[in-house]
PDB file as gemmi writes it, atoms N, CA and C in Angstrom:
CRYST1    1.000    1.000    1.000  90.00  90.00  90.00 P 1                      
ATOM      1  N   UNK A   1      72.041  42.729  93.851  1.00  0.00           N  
ATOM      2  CA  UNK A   1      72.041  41.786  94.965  1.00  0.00           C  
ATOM      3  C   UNK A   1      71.759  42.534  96.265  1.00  0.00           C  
ATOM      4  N   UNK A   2      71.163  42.020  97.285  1.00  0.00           N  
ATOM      5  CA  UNK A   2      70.754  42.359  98.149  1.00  0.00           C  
ATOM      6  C   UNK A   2      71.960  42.381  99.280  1.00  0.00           C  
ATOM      7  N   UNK A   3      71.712  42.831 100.564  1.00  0.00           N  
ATOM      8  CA  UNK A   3      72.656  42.766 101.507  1.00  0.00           C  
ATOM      9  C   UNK A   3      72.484  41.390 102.107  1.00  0.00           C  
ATOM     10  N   UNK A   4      71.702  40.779 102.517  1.00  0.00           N  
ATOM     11  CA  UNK A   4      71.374  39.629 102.639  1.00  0.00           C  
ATOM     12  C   UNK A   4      72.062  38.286 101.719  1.00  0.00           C  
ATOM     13  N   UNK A   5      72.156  38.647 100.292  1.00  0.00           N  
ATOM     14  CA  UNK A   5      72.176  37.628  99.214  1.00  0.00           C  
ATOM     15  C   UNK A   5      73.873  37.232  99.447  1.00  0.00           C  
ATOM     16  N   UNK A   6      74.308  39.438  99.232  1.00  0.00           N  
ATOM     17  CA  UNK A   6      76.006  39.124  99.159  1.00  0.00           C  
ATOM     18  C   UNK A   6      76.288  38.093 100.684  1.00  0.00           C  
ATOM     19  N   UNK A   7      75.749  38.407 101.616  1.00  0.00           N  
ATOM     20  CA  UNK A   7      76.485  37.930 102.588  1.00  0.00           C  
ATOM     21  C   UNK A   7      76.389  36.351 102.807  1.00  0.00           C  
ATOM     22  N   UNK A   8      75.252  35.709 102.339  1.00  0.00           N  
ATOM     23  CA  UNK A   8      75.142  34.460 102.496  1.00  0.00           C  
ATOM     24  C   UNK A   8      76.279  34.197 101.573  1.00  0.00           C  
ATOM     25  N   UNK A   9      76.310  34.246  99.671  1.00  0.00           N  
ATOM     26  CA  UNK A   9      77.192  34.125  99.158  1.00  0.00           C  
ATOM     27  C   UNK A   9      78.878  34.247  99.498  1.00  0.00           C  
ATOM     28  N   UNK A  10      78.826  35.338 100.559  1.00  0.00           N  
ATOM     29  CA  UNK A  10      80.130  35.003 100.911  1.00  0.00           C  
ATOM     30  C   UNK A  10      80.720  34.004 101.812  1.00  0.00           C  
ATOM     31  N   UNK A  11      79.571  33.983 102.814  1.00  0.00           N  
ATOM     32  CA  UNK A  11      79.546  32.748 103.530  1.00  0.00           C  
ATOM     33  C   UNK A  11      79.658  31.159 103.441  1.00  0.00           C  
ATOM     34  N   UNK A  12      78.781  31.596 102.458  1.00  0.00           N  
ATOM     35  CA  UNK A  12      78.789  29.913 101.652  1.00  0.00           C  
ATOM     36  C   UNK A  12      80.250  29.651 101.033  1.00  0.00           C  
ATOM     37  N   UNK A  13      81.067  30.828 100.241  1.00  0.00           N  
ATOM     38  CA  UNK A  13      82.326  30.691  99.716  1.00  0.00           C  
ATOM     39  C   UNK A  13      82.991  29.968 101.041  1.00  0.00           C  
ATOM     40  N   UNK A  14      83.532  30.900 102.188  1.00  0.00           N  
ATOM     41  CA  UNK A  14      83.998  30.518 103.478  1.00  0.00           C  
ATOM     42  C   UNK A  14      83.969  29.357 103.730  1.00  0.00           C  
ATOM     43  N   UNK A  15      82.648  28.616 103.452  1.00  0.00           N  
ATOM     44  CA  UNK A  15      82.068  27.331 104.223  1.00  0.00           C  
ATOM     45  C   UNK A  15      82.510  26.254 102.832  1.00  0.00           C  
ATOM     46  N   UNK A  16      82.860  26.236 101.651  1.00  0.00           N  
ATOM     47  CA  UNK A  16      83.247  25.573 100.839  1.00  0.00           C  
ATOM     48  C   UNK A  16      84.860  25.676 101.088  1.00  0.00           C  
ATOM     49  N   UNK A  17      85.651  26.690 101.619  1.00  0.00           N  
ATOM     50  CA  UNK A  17      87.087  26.411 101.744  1.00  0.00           C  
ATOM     51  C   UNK A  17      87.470  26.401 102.914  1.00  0.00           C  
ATOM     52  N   UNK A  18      86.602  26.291 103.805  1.00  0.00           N  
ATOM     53  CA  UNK A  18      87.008  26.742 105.820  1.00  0.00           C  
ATOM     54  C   UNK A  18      85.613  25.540 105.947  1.00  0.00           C  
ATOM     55  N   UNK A  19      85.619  24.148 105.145  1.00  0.00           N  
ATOM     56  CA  UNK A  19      84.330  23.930 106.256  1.00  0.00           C  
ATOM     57  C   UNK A  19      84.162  23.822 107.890  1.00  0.00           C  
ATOM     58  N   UNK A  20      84.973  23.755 108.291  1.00  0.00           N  
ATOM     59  CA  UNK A  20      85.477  23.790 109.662  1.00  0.00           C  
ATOM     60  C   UNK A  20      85.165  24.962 110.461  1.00  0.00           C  
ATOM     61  N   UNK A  21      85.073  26.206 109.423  1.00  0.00           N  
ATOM     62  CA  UNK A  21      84.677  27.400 110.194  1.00  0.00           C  
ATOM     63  C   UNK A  21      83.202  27.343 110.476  1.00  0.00           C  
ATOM     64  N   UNK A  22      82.806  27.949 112.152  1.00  0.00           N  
ATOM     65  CA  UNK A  22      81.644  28.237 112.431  1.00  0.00           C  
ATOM     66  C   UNK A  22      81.540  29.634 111.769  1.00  0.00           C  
ATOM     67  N   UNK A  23      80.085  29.289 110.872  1.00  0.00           N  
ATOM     68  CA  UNK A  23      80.012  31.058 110.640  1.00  0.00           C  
ATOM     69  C   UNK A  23      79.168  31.251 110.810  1.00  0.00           C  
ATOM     70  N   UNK A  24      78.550  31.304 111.847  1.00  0.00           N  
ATOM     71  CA  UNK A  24      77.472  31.831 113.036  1.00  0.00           C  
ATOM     72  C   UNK A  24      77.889  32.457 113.495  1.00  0.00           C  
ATOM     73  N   UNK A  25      79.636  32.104 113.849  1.00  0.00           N  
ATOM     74  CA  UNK A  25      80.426  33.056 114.744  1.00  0.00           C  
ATOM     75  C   UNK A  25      81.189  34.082 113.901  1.00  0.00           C  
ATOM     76  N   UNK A  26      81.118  34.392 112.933  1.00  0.00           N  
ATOM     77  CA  UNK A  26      81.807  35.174 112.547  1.00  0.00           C  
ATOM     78  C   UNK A  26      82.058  36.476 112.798  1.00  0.00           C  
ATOM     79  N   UNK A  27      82.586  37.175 113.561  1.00  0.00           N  
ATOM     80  CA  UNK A  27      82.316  38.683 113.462  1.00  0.00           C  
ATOM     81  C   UNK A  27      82.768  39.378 112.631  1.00  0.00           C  
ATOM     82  N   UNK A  28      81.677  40.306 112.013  1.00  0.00           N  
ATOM     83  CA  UNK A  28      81.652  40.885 110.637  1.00  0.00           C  
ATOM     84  C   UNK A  28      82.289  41.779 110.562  1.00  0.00           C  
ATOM     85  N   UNK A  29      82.978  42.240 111.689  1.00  0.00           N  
ATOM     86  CA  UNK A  29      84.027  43.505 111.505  1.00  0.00           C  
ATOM     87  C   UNK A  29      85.401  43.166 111.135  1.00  0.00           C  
ATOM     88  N   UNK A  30      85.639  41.954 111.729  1.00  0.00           N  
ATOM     89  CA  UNK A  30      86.823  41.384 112.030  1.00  0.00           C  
ATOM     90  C   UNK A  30      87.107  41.245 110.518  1.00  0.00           C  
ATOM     91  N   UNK A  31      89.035  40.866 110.612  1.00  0.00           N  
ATOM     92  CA  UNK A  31      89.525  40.225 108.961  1.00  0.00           C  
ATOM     93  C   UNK A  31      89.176  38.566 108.994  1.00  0.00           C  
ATOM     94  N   UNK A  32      88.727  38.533 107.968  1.00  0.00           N  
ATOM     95  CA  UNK A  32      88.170  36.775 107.358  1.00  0.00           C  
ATOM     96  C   UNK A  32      89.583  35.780 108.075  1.00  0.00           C  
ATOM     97  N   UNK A  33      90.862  36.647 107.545  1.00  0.00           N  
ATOM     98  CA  UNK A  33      91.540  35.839 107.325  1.00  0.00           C  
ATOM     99  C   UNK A  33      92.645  35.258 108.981  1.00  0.00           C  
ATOM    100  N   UNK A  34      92.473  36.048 109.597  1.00  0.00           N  
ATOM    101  CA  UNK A  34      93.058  36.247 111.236  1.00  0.00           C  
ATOM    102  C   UNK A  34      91.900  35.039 111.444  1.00  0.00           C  
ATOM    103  N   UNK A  35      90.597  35.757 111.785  1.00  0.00           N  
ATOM    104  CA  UNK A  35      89.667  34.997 112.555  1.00  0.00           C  
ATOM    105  C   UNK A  35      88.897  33.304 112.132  1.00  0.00           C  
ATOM    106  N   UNK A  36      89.667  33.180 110.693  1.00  0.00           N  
ATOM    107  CA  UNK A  36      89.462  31.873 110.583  1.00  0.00           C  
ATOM    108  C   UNK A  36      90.774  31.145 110.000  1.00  0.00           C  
ATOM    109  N   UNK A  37      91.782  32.089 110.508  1.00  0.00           N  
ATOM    110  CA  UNK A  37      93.416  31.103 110.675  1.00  0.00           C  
ATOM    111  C   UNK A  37      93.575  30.488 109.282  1.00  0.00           C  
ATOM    112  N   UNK A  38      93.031  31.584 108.194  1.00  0.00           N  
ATOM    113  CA  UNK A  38      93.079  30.753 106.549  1.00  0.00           C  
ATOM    114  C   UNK A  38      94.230  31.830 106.102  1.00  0.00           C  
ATOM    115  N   UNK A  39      94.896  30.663 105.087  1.00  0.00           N  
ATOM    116  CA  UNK A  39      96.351  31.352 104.547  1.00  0.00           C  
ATOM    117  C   UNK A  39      95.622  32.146 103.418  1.00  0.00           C  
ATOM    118  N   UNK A  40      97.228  32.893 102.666  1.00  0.00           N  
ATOM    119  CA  UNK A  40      96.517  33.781 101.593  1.00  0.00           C  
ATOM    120  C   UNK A  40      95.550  32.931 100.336  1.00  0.00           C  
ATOM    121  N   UNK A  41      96.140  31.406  99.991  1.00  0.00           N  
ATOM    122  CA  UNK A  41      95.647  30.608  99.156  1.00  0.00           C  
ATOM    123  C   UNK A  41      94.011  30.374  99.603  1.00  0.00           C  
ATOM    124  N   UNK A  42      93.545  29.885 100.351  1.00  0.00           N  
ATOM    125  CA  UNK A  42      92.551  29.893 100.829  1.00  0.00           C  
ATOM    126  C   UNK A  42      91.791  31.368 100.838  1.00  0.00           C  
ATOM    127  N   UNK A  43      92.354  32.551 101.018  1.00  0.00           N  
ATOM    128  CA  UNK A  43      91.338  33.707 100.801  1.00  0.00           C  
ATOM    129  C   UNK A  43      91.276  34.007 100.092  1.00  0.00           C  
ATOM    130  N   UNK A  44      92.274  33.531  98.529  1.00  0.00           N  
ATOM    131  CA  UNK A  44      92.212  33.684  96.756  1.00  0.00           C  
ATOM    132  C   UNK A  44      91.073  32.647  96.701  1.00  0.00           C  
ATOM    133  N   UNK A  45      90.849  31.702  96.792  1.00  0.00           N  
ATOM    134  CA  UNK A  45      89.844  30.656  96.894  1.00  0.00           C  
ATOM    135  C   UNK A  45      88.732  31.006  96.827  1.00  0.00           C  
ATOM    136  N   UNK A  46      88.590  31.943  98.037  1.00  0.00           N  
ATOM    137  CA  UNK A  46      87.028  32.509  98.676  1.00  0.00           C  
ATOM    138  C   UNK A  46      86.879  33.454  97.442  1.00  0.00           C  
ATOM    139  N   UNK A  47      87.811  34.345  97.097  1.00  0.00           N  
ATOM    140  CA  UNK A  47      87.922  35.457  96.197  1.00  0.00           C  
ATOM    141  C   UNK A  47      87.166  34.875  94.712  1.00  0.00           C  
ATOM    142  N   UNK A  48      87.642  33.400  94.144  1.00  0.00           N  
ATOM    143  CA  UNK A  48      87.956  33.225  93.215  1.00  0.00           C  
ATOM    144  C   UNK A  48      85.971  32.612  93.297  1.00  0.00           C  
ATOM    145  N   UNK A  49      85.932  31.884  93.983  1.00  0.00           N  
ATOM    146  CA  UNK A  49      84.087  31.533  94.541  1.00  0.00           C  
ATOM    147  C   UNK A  49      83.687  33.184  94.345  1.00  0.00           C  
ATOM    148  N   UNK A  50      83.628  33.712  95.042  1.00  0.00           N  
ATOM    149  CA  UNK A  50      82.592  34.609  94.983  1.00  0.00           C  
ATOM    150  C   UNK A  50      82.814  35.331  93.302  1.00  0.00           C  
ATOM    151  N   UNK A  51      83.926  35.897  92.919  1.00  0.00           N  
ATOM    152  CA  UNK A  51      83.814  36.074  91.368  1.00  0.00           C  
ATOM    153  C   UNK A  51      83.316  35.142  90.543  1.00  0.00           C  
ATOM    154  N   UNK A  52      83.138  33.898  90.425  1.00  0.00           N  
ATOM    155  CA  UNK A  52      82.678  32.787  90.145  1.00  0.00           C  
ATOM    156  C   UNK A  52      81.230  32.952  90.147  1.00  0.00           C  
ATOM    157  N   UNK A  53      80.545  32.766  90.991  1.00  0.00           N  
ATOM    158  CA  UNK A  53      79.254  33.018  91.433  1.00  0.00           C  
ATOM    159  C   UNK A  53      78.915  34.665  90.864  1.00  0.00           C  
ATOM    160  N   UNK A  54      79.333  35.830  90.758  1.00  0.00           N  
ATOM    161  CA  UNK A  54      79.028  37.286  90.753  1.00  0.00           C  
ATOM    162  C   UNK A  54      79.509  37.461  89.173  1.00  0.00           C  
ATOM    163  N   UNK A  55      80.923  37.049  88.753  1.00  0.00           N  
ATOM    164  CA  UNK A  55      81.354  37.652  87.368  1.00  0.00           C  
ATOM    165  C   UNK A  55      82.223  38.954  88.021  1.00  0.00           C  
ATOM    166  N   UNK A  56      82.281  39.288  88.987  1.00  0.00           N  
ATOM    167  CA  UNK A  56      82.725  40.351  89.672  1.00  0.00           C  
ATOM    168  C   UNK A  56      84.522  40.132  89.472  1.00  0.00           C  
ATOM    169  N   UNK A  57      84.773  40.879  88.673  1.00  0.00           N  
ATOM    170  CA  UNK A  57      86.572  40.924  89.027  1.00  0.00           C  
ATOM    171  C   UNK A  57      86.538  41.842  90.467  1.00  0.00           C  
ATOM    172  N   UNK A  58      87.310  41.091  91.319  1.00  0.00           N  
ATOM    173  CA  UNK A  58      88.125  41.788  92.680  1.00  0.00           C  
ATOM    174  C   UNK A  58      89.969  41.672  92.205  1.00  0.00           C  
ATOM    175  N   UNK A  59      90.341  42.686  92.076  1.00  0.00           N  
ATOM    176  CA  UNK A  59      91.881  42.891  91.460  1.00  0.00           C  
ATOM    177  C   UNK A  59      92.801  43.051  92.964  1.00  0.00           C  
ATOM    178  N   UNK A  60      93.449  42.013  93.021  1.00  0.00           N  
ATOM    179  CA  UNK A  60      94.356  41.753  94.186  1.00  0.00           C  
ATOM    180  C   UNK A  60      94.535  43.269  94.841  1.00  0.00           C  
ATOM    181  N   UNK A  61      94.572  44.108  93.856  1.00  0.00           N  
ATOM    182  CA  UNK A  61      94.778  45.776  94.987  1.00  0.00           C  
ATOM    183  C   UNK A  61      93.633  45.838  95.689  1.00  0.00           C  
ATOM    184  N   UNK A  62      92.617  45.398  95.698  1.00  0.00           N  
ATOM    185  CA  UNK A  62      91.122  45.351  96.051  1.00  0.00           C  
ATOM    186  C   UNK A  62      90.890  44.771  97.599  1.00  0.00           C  
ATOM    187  N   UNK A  63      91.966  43.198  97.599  1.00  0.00           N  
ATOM    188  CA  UNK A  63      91.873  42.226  98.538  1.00  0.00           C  
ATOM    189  C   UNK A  63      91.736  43.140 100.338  1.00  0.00           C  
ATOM    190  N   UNK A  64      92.504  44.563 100.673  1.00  0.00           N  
ATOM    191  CA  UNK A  64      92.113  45.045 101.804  1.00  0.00           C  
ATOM    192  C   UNK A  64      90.879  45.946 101.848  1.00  0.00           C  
ATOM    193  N   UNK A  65      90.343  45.760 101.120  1.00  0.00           N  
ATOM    194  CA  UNK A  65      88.916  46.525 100.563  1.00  0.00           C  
ATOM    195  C   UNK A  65      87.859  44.990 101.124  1.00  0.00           C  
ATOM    196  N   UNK A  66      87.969  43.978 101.334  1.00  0.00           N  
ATOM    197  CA  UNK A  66      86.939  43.171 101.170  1.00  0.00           C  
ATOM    198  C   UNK A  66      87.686  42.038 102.324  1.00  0.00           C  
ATOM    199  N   UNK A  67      88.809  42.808 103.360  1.00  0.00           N  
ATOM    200  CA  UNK A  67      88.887  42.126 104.082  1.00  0.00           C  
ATOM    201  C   UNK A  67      88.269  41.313 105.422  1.00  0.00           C  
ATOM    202  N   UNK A  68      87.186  41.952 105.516  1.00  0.00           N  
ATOM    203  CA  UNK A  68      85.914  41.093 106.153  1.00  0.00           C  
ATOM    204  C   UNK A  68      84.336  41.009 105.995  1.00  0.00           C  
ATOM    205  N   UNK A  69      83.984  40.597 106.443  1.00  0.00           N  
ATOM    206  CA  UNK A  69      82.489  40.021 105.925  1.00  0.00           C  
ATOM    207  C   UNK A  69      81.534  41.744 105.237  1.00  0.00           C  
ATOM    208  N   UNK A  70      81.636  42.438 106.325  1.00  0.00           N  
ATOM    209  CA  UNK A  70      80.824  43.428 106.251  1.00  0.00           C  
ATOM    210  C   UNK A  70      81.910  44.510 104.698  1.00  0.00           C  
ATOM    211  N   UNK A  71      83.206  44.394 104.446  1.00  0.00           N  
ATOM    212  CA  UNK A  71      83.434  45.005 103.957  1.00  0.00           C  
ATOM    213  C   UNK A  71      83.272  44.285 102.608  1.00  0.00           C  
ATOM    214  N   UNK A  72      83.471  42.938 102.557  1.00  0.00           N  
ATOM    215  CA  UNK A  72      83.411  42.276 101.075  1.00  0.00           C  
ATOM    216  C   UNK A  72      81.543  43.080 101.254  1.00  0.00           C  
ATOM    217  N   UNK A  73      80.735  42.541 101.936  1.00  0.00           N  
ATOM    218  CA  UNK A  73      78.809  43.176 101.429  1.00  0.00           C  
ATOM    219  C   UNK A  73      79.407  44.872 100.895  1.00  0.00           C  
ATOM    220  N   UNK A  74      79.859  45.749 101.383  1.00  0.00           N  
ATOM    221  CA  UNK A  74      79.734  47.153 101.009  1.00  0.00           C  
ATOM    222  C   UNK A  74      80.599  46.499  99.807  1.00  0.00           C  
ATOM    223  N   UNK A  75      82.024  45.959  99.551  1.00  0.00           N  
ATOM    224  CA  UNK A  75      82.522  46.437  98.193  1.00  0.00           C  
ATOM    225  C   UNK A  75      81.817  45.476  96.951  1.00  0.00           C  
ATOM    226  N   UNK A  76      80.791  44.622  97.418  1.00  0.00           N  
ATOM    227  CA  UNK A  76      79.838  44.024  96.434  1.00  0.00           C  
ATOM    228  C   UNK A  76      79.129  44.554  96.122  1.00  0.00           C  
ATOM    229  N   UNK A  77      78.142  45.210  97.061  1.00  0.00           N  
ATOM    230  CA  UNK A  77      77.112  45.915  96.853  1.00  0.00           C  
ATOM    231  C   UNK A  77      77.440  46.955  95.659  1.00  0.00           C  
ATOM    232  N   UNK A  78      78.372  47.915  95.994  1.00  0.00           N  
ATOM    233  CA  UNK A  78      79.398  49.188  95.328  1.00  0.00           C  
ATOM    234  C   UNK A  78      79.108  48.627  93.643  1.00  0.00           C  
ATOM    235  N   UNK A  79      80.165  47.227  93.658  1.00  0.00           N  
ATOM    236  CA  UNK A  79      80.119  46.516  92.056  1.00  0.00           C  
ATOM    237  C   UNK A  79      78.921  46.077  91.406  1.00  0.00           C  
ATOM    238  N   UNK A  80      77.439  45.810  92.339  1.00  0.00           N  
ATOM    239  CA  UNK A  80      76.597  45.663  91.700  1.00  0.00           C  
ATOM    240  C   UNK A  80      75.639  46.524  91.442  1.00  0.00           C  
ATOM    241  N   UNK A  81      76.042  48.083  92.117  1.00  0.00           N  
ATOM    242  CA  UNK A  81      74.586  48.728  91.189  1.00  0.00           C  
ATOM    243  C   UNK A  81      74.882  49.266  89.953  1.00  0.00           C  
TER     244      UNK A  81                                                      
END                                                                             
């Protein structure tokens, strides 16, 4: 997957459990979960979409590894070559 692909995919997860979130605005450094005021259920959600879509196990020790946009693209990227 491309850097491009992961990030829409994660986005799109976001936008299926936050439709409310602008993610135009997202800043990619930031944590998902501060900057769009989503509880832990909602970022298992996003978790559970993007493994869904990838086949990718992310193992809850993982969850501060992929705590924002730019870090879920590097720890996807990592699982898909």
């Amino acid at each position: 997957m491309t850097t491009d692909q992961i990030k829409d995919l994660v986005l799109r997860a976001i936008g299926d459990i936050a439709p409310e979130a602008d993610l135009e605005d997202i800043d990619p450094d930031e944590e998902l979960r501060e900057q769009l005021d989503i509880d832990s259920m909602d970022f298992l959600n996003i978790v559970t979409v993007i493994h869904e879509e990838t086949g990718i196990d992310i193992p809850e020790a993982d969850y501060p590894k992929i705590a924002s946009l730019n870090q879920c693209v590097t720890y996807l990227q990592a699982k898909t070559r």
